[in-house]
mmCIF file as Biopython writes it, N, C-alpha, C and O atoms, coordinates in Angstrom:
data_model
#
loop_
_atom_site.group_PDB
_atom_site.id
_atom_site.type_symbol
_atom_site.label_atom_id
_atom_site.label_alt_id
_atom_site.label_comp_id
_atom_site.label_asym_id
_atom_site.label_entity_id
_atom_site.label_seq_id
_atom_site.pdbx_PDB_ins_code
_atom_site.Cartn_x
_atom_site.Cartn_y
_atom_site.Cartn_z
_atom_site.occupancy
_atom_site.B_iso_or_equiv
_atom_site.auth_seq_id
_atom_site.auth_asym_id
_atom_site.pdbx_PDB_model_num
ATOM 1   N N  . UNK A ? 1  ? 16.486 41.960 41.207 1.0 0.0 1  A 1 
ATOM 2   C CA . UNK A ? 1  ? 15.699 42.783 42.111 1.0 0.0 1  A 1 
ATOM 3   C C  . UNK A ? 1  ? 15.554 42.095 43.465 1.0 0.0 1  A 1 
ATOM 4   O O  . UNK A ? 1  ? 15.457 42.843 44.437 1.0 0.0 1  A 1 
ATOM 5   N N  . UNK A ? 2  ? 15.521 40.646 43.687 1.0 0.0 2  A 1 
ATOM 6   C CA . UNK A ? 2  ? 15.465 40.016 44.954 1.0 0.0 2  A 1 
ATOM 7   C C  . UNK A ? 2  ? 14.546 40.333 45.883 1.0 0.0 2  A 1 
ATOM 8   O O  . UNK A ? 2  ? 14.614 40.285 47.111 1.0 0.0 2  A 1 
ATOM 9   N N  . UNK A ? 3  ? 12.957 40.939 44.560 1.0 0.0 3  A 1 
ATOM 10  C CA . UNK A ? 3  ? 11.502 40.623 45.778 1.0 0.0 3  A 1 
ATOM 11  C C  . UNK A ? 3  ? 10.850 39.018 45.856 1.0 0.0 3  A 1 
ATOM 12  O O  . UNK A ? 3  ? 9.925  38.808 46.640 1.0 0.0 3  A 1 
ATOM 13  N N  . UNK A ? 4  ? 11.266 38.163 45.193 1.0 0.0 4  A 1 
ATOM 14  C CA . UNK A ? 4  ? 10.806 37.183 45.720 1.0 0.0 4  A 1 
ATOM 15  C C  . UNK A ? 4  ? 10.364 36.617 47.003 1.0 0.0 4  A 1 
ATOM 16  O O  . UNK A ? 4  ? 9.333  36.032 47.337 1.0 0.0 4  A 1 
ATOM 17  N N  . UNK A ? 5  ? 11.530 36.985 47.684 1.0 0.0 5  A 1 
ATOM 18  C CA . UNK A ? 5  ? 11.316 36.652 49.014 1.0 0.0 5  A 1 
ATOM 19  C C  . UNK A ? 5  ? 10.702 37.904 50.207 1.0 0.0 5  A 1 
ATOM 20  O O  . UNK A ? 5  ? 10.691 37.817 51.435 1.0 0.0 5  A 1 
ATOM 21  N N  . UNK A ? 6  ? 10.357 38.727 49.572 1.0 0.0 6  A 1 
ATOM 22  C CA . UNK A ? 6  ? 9.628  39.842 50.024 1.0 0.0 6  A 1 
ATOM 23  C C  . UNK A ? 6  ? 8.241  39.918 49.775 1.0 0.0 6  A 1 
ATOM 24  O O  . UNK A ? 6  ? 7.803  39.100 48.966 1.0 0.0 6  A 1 
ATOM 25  N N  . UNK A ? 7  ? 7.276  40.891 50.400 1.0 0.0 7  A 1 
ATOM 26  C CA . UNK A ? 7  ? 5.729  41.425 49.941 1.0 0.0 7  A 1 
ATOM 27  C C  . UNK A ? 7  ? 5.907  42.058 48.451 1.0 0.0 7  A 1 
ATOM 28  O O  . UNK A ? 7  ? 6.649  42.982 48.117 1.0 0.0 7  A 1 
ATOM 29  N N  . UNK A ? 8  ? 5.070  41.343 47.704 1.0 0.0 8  A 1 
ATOM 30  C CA . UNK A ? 8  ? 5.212  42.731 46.189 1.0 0.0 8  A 1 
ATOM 31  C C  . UNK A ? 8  ? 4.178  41.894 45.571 1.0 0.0 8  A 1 
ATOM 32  O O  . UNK A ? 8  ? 3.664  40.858 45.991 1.0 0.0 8  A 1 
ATOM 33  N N  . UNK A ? 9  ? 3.946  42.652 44.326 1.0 0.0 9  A 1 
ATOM 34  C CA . UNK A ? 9  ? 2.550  42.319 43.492 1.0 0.0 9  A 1 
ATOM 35  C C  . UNK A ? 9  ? 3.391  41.590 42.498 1.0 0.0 9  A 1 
ATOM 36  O O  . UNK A ? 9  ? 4.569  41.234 42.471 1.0 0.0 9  A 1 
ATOM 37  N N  . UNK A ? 10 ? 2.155  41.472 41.518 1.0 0.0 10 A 1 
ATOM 38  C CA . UNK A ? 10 ? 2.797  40.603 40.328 1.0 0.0 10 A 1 
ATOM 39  C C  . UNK A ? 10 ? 1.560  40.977 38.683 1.0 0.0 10 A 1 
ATOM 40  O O  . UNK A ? 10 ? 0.440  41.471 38.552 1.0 0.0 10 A 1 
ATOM 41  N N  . UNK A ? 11 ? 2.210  40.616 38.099 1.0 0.0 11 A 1 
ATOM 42  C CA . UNK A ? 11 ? 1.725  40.922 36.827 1.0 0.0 11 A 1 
ATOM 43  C C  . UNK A ? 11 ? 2.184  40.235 35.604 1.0 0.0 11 A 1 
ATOM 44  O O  . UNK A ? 11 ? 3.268  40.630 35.176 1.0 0.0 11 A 1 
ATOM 45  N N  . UNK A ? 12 ? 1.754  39.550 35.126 1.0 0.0 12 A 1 
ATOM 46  C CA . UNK A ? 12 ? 1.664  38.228 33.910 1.0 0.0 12 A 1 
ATOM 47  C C  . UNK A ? 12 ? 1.522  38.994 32.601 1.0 0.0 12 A 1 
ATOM 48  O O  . UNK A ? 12 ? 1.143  40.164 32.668 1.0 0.0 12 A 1 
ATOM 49  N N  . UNK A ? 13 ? 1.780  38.466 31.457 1.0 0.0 13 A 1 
ATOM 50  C CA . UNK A ? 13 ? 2.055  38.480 30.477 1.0 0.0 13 A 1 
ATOM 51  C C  . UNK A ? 13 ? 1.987  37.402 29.431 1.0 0.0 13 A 1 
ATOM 52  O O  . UNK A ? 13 ? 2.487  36.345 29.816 1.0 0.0 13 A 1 
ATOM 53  N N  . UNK A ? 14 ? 1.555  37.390 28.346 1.0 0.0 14 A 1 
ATOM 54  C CA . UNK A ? 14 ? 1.893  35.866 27.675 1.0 0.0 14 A 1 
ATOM 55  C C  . UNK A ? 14 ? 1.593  36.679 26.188 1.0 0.0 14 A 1 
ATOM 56  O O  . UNK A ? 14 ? 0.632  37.306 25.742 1.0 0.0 14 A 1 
ATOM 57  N N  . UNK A ? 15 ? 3.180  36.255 25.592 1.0 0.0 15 A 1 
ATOM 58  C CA . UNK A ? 15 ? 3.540  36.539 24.060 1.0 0.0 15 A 1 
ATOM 59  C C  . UNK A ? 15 ? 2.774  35.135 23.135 1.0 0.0 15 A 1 
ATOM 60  O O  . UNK A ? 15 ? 2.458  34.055 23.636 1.0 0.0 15 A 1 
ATOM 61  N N  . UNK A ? 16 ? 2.698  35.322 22.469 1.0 0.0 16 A 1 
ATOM 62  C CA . UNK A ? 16 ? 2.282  34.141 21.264 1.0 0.0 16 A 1 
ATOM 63  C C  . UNK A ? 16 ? 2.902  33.810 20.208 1.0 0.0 16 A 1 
ATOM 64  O O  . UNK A ? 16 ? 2.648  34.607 19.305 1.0 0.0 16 A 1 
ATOM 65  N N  . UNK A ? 17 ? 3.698  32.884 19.858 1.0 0.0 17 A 1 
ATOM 66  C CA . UNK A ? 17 ? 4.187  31.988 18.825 1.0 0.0 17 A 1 
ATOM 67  C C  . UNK A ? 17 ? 3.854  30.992 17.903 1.0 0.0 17 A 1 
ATOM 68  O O  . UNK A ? 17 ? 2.785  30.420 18.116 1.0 0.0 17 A 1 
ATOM 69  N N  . UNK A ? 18 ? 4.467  30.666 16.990 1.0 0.0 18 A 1 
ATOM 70  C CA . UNK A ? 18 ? 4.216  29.604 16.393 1.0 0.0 18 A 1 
ATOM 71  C C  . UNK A ? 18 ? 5.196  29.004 17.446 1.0 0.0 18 A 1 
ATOM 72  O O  . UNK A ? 18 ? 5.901  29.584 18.271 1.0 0.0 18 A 1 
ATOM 73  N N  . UNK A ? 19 ? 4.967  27.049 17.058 1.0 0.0 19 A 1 
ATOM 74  C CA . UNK A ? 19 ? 5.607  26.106 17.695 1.0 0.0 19 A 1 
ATOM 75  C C  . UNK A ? 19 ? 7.046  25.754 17.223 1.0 0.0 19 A 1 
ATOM 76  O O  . UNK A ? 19 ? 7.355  24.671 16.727 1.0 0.0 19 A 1 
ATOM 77  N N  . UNK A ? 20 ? 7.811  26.698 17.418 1.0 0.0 20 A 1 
ATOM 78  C CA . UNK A ? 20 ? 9.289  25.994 17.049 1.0 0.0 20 A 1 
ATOM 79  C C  . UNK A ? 20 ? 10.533 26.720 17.736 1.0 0.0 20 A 1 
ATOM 80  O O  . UNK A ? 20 ? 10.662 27.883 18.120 1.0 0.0 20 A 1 
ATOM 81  N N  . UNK A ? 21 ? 11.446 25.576 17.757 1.0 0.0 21 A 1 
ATOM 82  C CA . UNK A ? 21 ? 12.361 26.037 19.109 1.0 0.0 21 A 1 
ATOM 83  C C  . UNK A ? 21 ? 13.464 27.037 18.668 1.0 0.0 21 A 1 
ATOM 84  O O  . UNK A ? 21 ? 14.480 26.897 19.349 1.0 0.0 21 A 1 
ATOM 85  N N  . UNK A ? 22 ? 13.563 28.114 17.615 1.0 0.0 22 A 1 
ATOM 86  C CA . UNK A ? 22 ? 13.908 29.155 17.112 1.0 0.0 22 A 1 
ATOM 87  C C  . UNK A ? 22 ? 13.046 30.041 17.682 1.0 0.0 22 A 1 
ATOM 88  O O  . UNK A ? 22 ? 13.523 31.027 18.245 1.0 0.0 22 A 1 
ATOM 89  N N  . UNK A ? 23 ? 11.818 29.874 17.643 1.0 0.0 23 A 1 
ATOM 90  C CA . UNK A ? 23 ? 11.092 31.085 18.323 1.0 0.0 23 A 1 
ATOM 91  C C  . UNK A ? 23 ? 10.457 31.184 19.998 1.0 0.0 23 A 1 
ATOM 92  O O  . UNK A ? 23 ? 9.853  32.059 20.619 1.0 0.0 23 A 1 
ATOM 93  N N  . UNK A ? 24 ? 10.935 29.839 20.320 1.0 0.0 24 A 1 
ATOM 94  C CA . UNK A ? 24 ? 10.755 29.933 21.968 1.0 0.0 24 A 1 
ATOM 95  C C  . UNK A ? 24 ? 12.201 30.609 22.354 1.0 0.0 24 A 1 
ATOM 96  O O  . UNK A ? 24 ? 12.208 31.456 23.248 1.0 0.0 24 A 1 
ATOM 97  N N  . UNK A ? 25 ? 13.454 30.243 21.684 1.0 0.0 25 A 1 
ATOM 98  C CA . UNK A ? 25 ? 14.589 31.033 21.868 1.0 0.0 25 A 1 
ATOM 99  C C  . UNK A ? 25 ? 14.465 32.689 22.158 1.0 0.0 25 A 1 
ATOM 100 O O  . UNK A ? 25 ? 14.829 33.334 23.142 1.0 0.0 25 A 1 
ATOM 101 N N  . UNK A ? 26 ? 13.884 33.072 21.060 1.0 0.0 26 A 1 
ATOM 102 C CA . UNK A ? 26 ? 13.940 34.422 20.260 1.0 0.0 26 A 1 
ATOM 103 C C  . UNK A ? 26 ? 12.823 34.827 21.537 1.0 0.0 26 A 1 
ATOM 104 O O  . UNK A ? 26 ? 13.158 35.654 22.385 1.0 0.0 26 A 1 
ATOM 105 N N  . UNK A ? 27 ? 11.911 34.374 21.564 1.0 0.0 27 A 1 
ATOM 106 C CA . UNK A ? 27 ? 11.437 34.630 22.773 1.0 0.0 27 A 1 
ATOM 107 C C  . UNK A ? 27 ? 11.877 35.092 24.278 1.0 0.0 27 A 1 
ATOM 108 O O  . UNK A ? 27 ? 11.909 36.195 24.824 1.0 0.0 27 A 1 
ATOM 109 N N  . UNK A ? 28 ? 12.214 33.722 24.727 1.0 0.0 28 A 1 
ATOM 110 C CA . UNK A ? 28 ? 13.086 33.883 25.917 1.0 0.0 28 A 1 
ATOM 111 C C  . UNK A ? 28 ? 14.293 34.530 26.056 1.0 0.0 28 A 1 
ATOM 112 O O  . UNK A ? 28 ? 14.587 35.121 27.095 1.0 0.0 28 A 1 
ATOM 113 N N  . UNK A ? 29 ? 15.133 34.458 24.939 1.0 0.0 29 A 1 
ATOM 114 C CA . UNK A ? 29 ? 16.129 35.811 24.996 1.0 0.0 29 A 1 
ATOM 115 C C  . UNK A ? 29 ? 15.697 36.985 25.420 1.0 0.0 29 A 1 
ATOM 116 O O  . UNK A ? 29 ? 16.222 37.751 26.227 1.0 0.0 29 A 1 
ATOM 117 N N  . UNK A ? 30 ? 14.685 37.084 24.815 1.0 0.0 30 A 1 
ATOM 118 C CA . UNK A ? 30 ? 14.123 39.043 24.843 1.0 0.0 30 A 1 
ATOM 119 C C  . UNK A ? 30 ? 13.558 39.449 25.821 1.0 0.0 30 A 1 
ATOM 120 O O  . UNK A ? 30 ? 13.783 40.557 26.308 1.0 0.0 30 A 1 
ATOM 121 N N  . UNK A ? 31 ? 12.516 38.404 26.387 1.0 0.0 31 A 1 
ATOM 122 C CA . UNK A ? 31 ? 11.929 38.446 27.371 1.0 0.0 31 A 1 
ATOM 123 C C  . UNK A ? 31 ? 12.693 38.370 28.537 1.0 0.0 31 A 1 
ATOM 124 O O  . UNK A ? 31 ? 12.513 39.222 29.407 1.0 0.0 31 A 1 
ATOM 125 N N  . UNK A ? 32 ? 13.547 37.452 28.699 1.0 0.0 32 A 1 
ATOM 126 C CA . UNK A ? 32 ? 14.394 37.410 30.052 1.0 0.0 32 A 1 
ATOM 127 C C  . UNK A ? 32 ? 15.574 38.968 29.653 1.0 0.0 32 A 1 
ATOM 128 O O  . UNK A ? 32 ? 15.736 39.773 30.571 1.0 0.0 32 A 1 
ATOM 129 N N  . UNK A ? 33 ? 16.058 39.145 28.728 1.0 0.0 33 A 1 
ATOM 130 C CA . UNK A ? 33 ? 17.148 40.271 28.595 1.0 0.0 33 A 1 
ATOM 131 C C  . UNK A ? 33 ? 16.115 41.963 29.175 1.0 0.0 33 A 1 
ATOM 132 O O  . UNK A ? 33 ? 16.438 42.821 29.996 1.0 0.0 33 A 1 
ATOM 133 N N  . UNK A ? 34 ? 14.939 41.845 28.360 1.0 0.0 34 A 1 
ATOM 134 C CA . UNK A ? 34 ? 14.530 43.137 28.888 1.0 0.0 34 A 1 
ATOM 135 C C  . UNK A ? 34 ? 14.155 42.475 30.447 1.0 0.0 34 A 1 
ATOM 136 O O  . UNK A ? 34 ? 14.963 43.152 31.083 1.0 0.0 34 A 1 
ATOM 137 N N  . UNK A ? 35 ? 13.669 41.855 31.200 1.0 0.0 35 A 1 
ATOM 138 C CA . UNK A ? 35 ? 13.659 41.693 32.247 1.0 0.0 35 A 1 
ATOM 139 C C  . UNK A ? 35 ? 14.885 42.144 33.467 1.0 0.0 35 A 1 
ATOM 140 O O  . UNK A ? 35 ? 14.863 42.847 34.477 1.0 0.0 35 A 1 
ATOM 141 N N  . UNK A ? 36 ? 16.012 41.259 32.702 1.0 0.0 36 A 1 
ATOM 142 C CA . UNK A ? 36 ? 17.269 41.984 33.483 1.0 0.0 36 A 1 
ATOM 143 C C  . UNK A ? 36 ? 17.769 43.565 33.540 1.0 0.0 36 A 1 
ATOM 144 O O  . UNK A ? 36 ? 18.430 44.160 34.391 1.0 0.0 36 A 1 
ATOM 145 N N  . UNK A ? 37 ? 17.075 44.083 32.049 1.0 0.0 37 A 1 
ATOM 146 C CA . UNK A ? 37 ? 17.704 45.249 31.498 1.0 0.0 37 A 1 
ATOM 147 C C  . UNK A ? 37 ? 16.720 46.239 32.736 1.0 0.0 37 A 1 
ATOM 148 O O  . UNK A ? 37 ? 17.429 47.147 33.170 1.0 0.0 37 A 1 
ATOM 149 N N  . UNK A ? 38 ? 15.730 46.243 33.169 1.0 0.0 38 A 1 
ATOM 150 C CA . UNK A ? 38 ? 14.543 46.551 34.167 1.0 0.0 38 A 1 
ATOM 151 C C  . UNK A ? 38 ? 14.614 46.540 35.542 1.0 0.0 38 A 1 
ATOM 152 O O  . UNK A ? 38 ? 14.004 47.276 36.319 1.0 0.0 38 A 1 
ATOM 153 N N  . UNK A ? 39 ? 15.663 45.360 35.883 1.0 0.0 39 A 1 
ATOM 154 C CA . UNK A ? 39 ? 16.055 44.792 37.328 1.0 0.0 39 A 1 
ATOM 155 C C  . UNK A ? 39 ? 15.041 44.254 37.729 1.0 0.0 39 A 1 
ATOM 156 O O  . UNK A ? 39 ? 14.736 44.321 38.919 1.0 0.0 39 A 1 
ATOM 157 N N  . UNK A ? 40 ? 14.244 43.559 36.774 1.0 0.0 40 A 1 
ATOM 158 C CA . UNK A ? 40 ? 13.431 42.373 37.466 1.0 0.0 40 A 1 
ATOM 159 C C  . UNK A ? 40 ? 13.691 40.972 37.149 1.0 0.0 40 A 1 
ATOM 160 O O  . UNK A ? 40 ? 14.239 40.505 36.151 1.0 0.0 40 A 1 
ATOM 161 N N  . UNK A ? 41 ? 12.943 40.066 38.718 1.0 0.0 41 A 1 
ATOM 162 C CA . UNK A ? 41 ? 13.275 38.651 38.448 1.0 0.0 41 A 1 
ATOM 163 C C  . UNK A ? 41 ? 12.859 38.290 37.159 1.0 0.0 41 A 1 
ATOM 164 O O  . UNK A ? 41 ? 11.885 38.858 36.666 1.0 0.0 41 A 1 
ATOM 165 N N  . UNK A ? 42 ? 13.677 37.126 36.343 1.0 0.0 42 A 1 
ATOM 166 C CA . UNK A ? 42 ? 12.866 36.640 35.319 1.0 0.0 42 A 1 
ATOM 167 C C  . UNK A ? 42 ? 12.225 35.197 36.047 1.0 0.0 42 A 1 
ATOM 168 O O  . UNK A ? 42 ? 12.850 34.435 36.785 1.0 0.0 42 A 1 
ATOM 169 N N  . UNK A ? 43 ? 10.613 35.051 35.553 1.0 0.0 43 A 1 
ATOM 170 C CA . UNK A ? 43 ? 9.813  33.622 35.684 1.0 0.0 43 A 1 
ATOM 171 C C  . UNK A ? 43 ? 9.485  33.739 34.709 1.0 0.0 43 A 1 
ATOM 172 O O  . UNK A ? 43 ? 9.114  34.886 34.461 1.0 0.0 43 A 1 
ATOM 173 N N  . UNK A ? 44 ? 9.383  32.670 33.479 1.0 0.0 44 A 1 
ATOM 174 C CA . UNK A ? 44 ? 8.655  32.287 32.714 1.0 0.0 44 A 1 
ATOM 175 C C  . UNK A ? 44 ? 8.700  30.728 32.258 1.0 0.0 44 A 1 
ATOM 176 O O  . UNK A ? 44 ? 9.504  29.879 32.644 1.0 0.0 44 A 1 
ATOM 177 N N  . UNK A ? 45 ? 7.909  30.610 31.577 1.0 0.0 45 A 1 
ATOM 178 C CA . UNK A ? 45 ? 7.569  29.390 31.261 1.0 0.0 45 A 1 
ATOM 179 C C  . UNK A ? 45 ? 6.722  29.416 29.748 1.0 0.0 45 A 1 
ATOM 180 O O  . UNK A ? 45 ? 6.335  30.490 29.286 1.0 0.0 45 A 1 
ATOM 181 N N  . UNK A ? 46 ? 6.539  28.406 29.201 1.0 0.0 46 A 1 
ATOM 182 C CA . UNK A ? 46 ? 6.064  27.998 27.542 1.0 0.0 46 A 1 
ATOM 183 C C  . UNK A ? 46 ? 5.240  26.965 28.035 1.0 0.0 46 A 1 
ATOM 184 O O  . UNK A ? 46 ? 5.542  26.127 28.885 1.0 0.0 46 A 1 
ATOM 185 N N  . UNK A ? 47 ? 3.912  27.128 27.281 1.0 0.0 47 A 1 
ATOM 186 C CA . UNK A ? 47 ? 2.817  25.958 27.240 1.0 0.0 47 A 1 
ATOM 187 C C  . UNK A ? 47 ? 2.710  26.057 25.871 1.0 0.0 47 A 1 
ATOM 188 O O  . UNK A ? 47 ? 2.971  27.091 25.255 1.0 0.0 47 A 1 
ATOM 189 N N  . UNK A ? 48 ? 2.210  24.667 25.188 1.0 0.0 48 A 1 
ATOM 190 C CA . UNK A ? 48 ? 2.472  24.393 24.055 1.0 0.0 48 A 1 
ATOM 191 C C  . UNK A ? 48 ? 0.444  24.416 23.717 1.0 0.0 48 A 1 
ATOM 192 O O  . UNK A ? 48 ? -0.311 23.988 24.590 1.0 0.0 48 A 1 
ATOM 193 N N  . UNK A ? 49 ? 0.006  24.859 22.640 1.0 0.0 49 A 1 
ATOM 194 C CA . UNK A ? 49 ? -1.487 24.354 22.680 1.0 0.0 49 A 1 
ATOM 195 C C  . UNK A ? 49 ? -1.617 23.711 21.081 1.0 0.0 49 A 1 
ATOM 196 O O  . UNK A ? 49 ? -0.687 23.201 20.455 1.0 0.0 49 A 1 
ATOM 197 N N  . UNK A ? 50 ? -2.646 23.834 20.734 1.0 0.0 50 A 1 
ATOM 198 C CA . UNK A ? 50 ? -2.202 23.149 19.518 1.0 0.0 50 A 1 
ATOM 199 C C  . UNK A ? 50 ? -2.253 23.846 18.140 1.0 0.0 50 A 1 
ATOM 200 O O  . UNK A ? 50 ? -2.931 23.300 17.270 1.0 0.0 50 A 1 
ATOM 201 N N  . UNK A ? 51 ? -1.690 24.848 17.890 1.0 0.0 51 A 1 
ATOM 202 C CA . UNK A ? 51 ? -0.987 25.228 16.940 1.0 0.0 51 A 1 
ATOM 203 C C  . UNK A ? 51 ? -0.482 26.579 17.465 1.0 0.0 51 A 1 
ATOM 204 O O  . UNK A ? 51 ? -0.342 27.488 16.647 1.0 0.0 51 A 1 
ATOM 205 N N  . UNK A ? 52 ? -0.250 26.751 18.519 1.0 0.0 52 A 1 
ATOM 206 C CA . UNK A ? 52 ? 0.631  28.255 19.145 1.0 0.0 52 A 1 
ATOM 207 C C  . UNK A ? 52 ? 1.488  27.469 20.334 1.0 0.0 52 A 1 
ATOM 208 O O  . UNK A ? 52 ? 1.633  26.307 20.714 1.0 0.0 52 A 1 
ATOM 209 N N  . UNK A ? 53 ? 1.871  28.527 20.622 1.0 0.0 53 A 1 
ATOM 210 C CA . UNK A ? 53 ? 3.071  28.579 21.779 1.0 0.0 53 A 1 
ATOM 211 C C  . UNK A ? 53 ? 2.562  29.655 22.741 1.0 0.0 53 A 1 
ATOM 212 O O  . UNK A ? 53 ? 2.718  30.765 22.231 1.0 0.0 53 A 1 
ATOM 213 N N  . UNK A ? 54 ? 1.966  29.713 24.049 1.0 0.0 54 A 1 
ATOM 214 C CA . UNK A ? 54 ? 2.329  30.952 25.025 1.0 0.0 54 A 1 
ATOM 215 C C  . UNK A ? 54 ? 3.779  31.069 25.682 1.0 0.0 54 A 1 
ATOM 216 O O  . UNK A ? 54 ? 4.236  30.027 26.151 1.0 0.0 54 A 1 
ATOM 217 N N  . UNK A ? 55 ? 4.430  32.050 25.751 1.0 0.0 55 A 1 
ATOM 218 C CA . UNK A ? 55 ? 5.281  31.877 26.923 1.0 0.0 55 A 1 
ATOM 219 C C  . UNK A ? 55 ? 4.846  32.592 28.119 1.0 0.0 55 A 1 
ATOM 220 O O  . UNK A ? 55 ? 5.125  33.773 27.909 1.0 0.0 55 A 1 
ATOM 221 N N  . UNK A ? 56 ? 4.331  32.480 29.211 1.0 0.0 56 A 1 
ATOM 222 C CA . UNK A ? 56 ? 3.715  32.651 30.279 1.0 0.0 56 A 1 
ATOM 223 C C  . UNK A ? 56 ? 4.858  33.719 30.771 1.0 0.0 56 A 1 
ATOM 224 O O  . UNK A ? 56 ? 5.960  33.194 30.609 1.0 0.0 56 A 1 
ATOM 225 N N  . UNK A ? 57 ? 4.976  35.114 31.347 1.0 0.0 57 A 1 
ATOM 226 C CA . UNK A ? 57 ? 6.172  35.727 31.911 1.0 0.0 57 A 1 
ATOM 227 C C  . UNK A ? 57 ? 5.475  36.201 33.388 1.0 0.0 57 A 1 
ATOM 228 O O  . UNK A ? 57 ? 4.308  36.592 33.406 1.0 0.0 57 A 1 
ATOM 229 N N  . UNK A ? 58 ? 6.294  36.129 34.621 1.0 0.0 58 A 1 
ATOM 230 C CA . UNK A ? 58 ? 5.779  36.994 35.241 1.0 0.0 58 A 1 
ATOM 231 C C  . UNK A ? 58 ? 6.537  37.888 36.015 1.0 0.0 58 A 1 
ATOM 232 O O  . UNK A ? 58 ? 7.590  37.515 36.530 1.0 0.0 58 A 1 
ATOM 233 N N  . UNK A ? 59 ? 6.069  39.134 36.161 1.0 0.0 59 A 1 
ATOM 234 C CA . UNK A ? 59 ? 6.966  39.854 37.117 1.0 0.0 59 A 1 
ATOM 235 C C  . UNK A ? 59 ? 6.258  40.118 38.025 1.0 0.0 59 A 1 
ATOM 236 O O  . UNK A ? 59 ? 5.044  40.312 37.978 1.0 0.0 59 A 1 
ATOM 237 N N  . UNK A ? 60 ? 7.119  40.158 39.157 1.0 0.0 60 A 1 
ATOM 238 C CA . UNK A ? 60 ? 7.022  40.124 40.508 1.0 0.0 60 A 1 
ATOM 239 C C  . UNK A ? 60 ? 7.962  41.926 41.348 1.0 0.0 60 A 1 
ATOM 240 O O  . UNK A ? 60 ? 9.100  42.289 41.644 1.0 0.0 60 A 1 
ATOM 241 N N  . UNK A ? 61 ? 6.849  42.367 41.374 1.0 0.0 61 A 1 
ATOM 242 C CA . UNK A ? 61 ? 7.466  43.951 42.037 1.0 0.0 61 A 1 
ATOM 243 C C  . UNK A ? 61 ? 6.433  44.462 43.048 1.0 0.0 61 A 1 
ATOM 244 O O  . UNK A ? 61 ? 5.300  44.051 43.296 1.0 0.0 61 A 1 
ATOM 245 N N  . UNK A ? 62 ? 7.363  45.787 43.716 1.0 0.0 62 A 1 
ATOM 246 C CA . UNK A ? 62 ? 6.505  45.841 44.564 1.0 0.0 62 A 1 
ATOM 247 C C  . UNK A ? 62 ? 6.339  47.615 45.110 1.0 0.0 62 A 1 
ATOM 248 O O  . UNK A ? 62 ? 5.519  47.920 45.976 1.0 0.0 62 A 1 
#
């Protein structure tokens, strides 16, 4: 989509996991694929807490 570098809003998201790197995969596959499938940038990121996983997503549109 290439609003990054433009005015646009934004809107966050955060899925929940258990801690293991099969499901930060399974995660980030889906999350970044429907992102592309949408024509939006993918940002995300994983914080670990102590017994889950967030993956933090955000989109940026405008």
């Amino acid at each position: 989509m290439g609003i990054l570098a433009s005015q646009g809003a934004h809107l966050f998201f955060s899925p929940i996991a258990k801690i293991t790197g099969d499901d930060a995969m399974a995660q980030y596959n889906l999350t970044r694929n429907r992102c592309e499938e949408a024509g939006f940038d993918f940002i995300g990121t994983f914080v670990v807490g102590m017994r889950e996983m967030h993956h933090i997503v955000c989109l940026v549109f405008n």
